[in-house]
C-alpha positions in Angstrom: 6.5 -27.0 8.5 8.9 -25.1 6.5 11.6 -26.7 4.7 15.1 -25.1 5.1 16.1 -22.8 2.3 19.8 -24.2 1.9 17.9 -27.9 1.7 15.3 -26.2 -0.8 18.5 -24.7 -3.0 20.6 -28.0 -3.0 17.3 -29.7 -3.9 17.1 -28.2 -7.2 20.7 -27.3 -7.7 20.9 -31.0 -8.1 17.8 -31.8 -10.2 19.2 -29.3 -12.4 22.7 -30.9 -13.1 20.4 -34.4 -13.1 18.6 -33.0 -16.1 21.2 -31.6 -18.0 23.3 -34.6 -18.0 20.7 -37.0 -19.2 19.8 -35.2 -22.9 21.0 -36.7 -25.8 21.8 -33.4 -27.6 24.5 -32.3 -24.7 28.2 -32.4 -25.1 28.1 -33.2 -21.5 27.7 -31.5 -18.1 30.5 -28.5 -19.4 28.7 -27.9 -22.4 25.3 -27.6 -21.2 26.1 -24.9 -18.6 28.6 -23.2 -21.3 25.4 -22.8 -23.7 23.6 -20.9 -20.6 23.6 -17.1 -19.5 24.0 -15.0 -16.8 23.3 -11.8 -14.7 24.2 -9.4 -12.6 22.0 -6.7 -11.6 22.2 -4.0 -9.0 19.6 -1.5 -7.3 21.0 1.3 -4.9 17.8 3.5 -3.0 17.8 6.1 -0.5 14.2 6.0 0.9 13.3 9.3 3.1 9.8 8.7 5.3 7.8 11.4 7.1 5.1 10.3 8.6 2.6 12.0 11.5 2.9 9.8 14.6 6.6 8.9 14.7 8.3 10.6 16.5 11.2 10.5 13.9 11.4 10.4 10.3 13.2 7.4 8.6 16.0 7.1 6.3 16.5 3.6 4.6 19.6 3.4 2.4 20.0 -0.1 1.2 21.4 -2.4 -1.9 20.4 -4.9 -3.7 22.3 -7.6 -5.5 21.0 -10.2 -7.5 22.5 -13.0 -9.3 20.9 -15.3 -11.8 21.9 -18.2 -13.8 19.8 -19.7 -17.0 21.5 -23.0 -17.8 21.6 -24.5 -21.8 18.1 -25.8 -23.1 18.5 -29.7 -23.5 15.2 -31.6 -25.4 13.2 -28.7 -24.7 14.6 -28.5 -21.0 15.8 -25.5 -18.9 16.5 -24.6 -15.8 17.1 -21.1 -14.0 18.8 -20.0 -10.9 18.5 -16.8 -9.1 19.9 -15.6 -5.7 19.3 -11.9 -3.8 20.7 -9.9 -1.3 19.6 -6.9 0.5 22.2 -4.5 2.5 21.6 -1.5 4.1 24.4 1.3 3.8 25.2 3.3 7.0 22.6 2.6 9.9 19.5 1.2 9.9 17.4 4.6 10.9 14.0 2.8 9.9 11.7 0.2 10.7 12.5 -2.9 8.5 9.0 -4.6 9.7 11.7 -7.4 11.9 14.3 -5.1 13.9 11.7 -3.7 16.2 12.8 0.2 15.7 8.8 1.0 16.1 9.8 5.0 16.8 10.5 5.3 13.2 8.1 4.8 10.2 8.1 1.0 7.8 10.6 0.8 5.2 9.8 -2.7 4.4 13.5 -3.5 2.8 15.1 -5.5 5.5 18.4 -7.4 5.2 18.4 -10.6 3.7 19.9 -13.3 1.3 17.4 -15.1 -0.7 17.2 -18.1 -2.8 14.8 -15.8 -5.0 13.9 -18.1 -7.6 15.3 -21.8 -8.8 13.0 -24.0 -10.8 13.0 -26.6 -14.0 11.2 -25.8 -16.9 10.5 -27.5 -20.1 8.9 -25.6 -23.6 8.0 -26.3 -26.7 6.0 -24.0 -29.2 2.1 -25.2 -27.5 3.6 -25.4 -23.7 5.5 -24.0 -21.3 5.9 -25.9 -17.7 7.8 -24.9 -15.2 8.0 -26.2 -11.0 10.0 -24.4 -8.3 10.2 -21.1 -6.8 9.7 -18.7 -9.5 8.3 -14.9 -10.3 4.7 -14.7 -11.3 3.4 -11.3 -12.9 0.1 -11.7 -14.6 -1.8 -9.0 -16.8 -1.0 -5.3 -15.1 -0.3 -7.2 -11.7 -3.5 -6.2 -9.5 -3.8 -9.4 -8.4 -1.0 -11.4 -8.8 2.4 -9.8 -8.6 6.2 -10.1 -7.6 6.4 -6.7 -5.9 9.5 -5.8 -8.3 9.7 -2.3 -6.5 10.6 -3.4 -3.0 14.3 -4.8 -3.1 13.4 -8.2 -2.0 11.1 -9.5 -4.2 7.7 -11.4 -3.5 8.0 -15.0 -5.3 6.2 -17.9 -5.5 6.6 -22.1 -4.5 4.4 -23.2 -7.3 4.1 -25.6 -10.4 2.9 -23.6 -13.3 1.6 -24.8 -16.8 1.0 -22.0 -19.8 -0.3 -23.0 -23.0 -0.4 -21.0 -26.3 -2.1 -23.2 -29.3 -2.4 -20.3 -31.0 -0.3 -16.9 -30.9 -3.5 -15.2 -30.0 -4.6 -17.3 -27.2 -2.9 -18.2 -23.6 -3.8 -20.3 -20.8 -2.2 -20.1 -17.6 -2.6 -22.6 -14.6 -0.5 -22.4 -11.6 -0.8 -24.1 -7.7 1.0 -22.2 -5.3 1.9 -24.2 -2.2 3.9 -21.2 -0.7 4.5 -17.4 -0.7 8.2 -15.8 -0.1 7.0 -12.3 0.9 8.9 -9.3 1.0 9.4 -9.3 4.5 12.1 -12.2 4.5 12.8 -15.4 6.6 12.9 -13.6 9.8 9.5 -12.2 9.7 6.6 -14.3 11.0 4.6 -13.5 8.1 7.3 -13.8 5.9 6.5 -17.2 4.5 3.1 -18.2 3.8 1.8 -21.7 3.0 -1.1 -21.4 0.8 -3.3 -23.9 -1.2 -3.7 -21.3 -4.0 -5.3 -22.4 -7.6 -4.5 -19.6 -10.3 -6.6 -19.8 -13.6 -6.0 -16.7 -16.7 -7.0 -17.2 -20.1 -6.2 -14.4 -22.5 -7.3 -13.6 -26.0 -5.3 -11.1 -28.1 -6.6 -11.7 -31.6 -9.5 -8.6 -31.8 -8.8 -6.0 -33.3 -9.8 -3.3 -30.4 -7.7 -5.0 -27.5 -6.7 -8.2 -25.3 -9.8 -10.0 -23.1 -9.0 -11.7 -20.0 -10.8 -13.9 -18.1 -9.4 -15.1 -14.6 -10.3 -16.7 -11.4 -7.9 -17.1 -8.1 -9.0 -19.6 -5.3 -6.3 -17.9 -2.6 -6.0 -20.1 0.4 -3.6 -18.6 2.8 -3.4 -21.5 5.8 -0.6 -19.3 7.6 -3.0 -16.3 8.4 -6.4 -17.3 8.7 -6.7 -14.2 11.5 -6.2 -12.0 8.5 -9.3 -12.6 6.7 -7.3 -13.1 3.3 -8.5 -16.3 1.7 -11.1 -15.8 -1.3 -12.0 -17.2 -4.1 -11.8 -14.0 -7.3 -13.2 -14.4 -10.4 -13.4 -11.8 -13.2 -12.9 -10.6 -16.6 -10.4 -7.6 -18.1 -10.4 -5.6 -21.6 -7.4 -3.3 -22.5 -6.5 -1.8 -25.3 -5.1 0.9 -27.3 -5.6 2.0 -31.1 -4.5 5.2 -33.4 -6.0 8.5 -33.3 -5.2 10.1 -36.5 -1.3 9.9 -37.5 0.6 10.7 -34.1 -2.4 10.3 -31.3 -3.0 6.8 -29.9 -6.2 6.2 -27.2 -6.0 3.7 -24.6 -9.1 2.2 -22.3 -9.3 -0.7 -19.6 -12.3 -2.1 -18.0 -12.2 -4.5 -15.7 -14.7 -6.5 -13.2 -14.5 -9.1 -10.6 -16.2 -10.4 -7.6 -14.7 -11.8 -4.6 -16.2 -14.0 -1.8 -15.0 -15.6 1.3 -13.1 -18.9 0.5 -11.8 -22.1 2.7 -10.9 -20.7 6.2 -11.5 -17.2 6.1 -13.7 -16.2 9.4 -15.5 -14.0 7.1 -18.7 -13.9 5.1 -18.8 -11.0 3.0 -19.0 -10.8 -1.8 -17.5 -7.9 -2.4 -16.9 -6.5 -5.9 -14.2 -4.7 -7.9 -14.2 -2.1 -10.4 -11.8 -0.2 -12.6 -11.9 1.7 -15.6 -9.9 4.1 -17.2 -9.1 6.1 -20.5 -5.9 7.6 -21.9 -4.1 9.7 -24.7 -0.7 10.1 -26.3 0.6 12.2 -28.3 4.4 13.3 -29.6 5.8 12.3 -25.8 2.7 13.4 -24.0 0.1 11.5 -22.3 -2.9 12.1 -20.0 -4.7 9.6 -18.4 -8.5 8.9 -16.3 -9.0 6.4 -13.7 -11.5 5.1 -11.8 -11.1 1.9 -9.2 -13.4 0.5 -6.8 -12.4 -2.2 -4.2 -15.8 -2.8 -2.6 -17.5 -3.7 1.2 -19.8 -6.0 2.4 -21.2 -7.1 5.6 -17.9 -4.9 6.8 -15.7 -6.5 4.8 -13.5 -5.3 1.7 -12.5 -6.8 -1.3 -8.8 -7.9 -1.2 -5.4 -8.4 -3.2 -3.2 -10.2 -0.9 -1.0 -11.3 -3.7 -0.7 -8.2 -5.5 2.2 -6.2 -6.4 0.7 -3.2 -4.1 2.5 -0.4 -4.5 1.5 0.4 -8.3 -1.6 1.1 -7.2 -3.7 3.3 -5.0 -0.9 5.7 -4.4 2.8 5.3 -4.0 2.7 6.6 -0.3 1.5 2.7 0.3 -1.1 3.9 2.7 -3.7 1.7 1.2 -1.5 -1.8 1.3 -4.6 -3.6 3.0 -8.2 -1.9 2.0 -9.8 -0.5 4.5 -13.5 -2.2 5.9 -15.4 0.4 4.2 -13.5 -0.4 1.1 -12.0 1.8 -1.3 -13.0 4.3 -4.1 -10.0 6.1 -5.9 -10.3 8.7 -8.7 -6.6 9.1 -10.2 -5.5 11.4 -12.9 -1.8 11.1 -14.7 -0.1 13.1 -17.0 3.5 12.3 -18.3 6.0 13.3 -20.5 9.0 11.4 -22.0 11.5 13.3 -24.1 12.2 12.2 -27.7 15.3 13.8 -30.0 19.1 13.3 -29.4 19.5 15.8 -26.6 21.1 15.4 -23.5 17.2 14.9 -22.3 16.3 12.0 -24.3 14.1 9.3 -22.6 13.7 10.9 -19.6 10.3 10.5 -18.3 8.4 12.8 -16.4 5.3 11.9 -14.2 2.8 13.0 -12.1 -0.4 11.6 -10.9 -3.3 12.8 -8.4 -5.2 10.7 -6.2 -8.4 11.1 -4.8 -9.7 8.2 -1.8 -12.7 8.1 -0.5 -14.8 4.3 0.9 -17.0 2.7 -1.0 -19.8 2.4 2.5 -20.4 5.5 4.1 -19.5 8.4 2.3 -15.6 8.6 4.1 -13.3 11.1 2.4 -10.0 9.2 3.1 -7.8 11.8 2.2 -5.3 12.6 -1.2 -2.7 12.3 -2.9 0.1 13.8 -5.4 3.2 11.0 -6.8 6.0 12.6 -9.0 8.8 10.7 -10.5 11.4 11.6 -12.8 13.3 8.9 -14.4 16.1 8.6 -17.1 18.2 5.9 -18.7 22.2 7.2 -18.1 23.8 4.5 -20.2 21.9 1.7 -21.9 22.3 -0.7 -18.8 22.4 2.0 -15.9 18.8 4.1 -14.9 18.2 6.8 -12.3 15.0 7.2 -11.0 13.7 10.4 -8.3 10.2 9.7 -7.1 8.2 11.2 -4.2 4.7 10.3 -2.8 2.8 13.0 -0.4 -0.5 11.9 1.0 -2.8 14.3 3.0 -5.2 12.6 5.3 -8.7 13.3 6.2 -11.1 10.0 7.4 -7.6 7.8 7.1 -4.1 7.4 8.4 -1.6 10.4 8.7 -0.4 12.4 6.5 2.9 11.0 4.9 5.6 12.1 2.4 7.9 10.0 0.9 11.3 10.5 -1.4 13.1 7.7 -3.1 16.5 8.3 -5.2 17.6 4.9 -7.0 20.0 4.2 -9.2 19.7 0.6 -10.9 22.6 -1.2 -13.0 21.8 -4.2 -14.6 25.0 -6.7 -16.6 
C-alpha cells in the first residue's frame, strides 16, 4: 500500500529539523538552515508529435518548476529538499498517458506536483549515506537513470551507501523499495514498489580508462504482467586519451547478461552488447556505435529503470525492446563552436540510426535526431531538437520537434 505523499513529505521535513537541532557545532535551528542553499530552476518545451495512426498530431506545451532546498552540514550531516511542478500552457492537445485523449499521439509530461526528492544524508571523506527519495544516475545511465529529459523526473524510494577508500575506487549499494515514474500519481503505473538490490563498483586509476563492474537484482512486485523483473550483471570500459596535440579518441565496451528474476512469468538469458569509438578534434567530433539488446526463448533483454530516451533514438519508439530484441548501428557527428563570437558554445548535432532485431533478420526501420543547442546567458540555455523515424518491420513512422528554453537560479 502506498503511503500518502503529504505524510511521506512531513515525515522527513521533520527528521530533517530533528537532525539539525541535535549537532553540537550548530548555532541552533536558524543557523543551520542559514548555512544551507537553494534553487530555482525552470524548463519551458513546446513538443510537436506526428505520428502515422492518429488521427491528429499533438502539441504539448508545458513548464516545469522545481524548487530545492540543501540545508547546513551538521557532524557530517545533510539533508536535501526538492519539490516539482509540471503545467501545461494553453490546452492540453496531447495524450499525457492519464487524460485519456487516445486520438492524439503520447507526450508523457502530464500535470503534476511532486515531492521529487527529500532524504538525509551523512559523509565523510570514505562514505557517503543517504535514505529517502532521491535521484540515482549511474555510469552513462543505460540502466539506471532519472529520466532528466522528461519534465517530471523518474526518482527513487531507496537507502543508498557509496564508498570511496581511495579517489580511484567507488562502491555503490542502493535498495530501492519504490519507483516514482514519470507518469505521476495519477497513473496506475506511476508508482512502482520494487525489492530492487543495486551493486556498481568502479575503478578509475588506469591509465587507458574507468572499469565497471555491476549487477541489478530488479524486482518490480507492481507489474509482474510486464515481464520486467531480472536479475543484470555486467562489466563496462570507457575511456578517452590524446591523439597527437589537439585530437582526442574515445571507446566504450560494454557486456551484460540478463535473466529472469523473482516473479517474472518469463524464462528467457538474454544478453547485451555495445561498443563504440569516437574522435575530436578543434570543436568536431564523429562517433561509431554498435548496441545489442538481445532475445531468447522470445524474450528481450530489458532496462526498465533506465533513463530511455538517450538511447536508441530520440523518437522514443524503442521505450520497451521489442521480443525479437534489438540491434542498432548509430553514427554521430557534432560540432560546438569555440572563439568569442556571437556563436560560441553552440552545439550542433546529428546522429543516424539504423534498427534491425537481434532473432530473425527484421529491418525495424531508421532514424535521423538533430539538435541545436546554445547557452544564452550563463544560467539560461535554448535547445531545438527533432527526431524523424521511418518504419519498416516496426511502429509508424514518427517525427518529433522540441523547442526548450531552461533557466536555472
Amino acid at each position: 500500500m502506498k503511503a500518502p505523499r503529504t505524510k511521506y513529505a512531513l515525515s522527513i521535513a521533520a527528521l530533517l529539523a530533528s537532525t539539525a537541532v541535535s549537532g553540537e557545532e550548530a548555532n541552533g535551528l536558524v543557523d543551520v538552515f542559514a548555512k544551507g542553499d537553494a534553487g530555482l530552476d525552470l524548463r519551458y518545451r513546446l513538443e510537436l508529435v506526428d505520428q502515422d495512426g492518429f488521427s491528429k498530431k499533438a502539441t504539448a506545451s508545458t513548464l516545469l518548476t522545481k524548487i530545492w532546498y540543501k540545508t547546513g552540514t551538521v557532524n557530517g550531516f545533510s539533508g536535501y529538499i526538492e519539490g516539482t511542478n509540471t503545467t501545461v500552457i494553453g490546452k492540453e492537445t496531447f495524450n499525457n498517458t492519464v487524460n485519456g485523449n487516445i486520438t492524439r499521439p503520447v507526450v508523457a509530461d502530464p500535470e503534476t506536483t511532486e515531492l521529487n526528492q527529500a532524504y538525509l544524508q551523512y559523509a565523510n571523506d570514505k562514505i557517503t549515506t543517504r535514505i529517502g527519495r532521491q535521484g540515482m544516475n549511474l555510469d552513462n545511465q543505460r540502466f539506471i537513470g532519472t529520466v532528466g529529459f522528461r519534465q517530471n523526473d523518474q526518482t527513487y524510494d531507496a537507502g543508498a551507501m557509496i564508498l570511496t577508500p581511495t579517489k580511484e575506487f567507488t562502491a555503490i549499494y542502493s535498495y530501492v523499495w519504490n519507483v516514482n515514474r514519470i507518469f505521476g500519481e495519477d497513473h496506475p503505473l506511476g508508482d512502482l514498489d520494487t525489492n530492487t538490490h543495486v551493486f556498481n563498483l568502479s575503478y578509475s586509476g588506469m591509465k587507458y580508462g574507468k572499469l565497471t563492474a555491476y549487477g541489478y537484482l530488479i524486482d518490480l512486485n507492481d507489474a509482474p504482467a510486464f515481464g520486467l523483473s531480472s536479475s543484470t550483471f555486467g562489466v563496462r570500459f570507457a575511456g578517452k586519451n590524446p591523439v597527437g596535440d589537439t585530437m582526442k579518441f574515445g571507446y566504450e565496451f560494454e557486456y551484460a547478461k540478463q535473466v529472469d528474476y523473482r516473479d517474472n512469468p518469463s524464462d528467457y538469458s538474454a544478453d547485451y552488447w555495445h561498443a563504440g569509438v569516437s574522435a575530436a578534434a578543434n570543436g568536431f567530433s564523429v562517433g561509431f556505435n554498435y548496441e545489442l539488446l538481445g532475445s531468447d526463448n522470445g524474450v528481450s533483454f530489458k532496462t526498465p529503470l533506465a533513463t530511455l530516451h538517450k538511447f536508441n533514438g530520440w523518437a522514443d519508439k524503442f521505450l520497451g525492446t521489442p521480443a525479437a530484441g534489438l540491434a542498432d548501428i548509430y553514427v554521430t557527428a557534432s560540432y560546438k563552436f569555440a572563439g568569442d563570437g556571437p556563436m560560441k558554445g553552440t552545439l550542433l548535432k546529428a546522429v543516424y540510426h539504423d534498427f534491425n532485431s537481434d532473432v530473425g533478420d527484421t529491418d525495424y526501420g531508421s532514424e535521423i535526431d538533430l539538435l541545436v543547442s546554445t547557452k544564452i546567458r550563463k544560467n539560461i540555455t535554448a535547445s531545438v531538437k527533432a527526431a524523424f523515424y521511418r518504419a519498416d518491420g516496426f511502429s509508424t513512422d514518427t517525427d518529433k520537434i522540441w523547442f526548450t528554453l531552461a533557466a536555472k537560479f
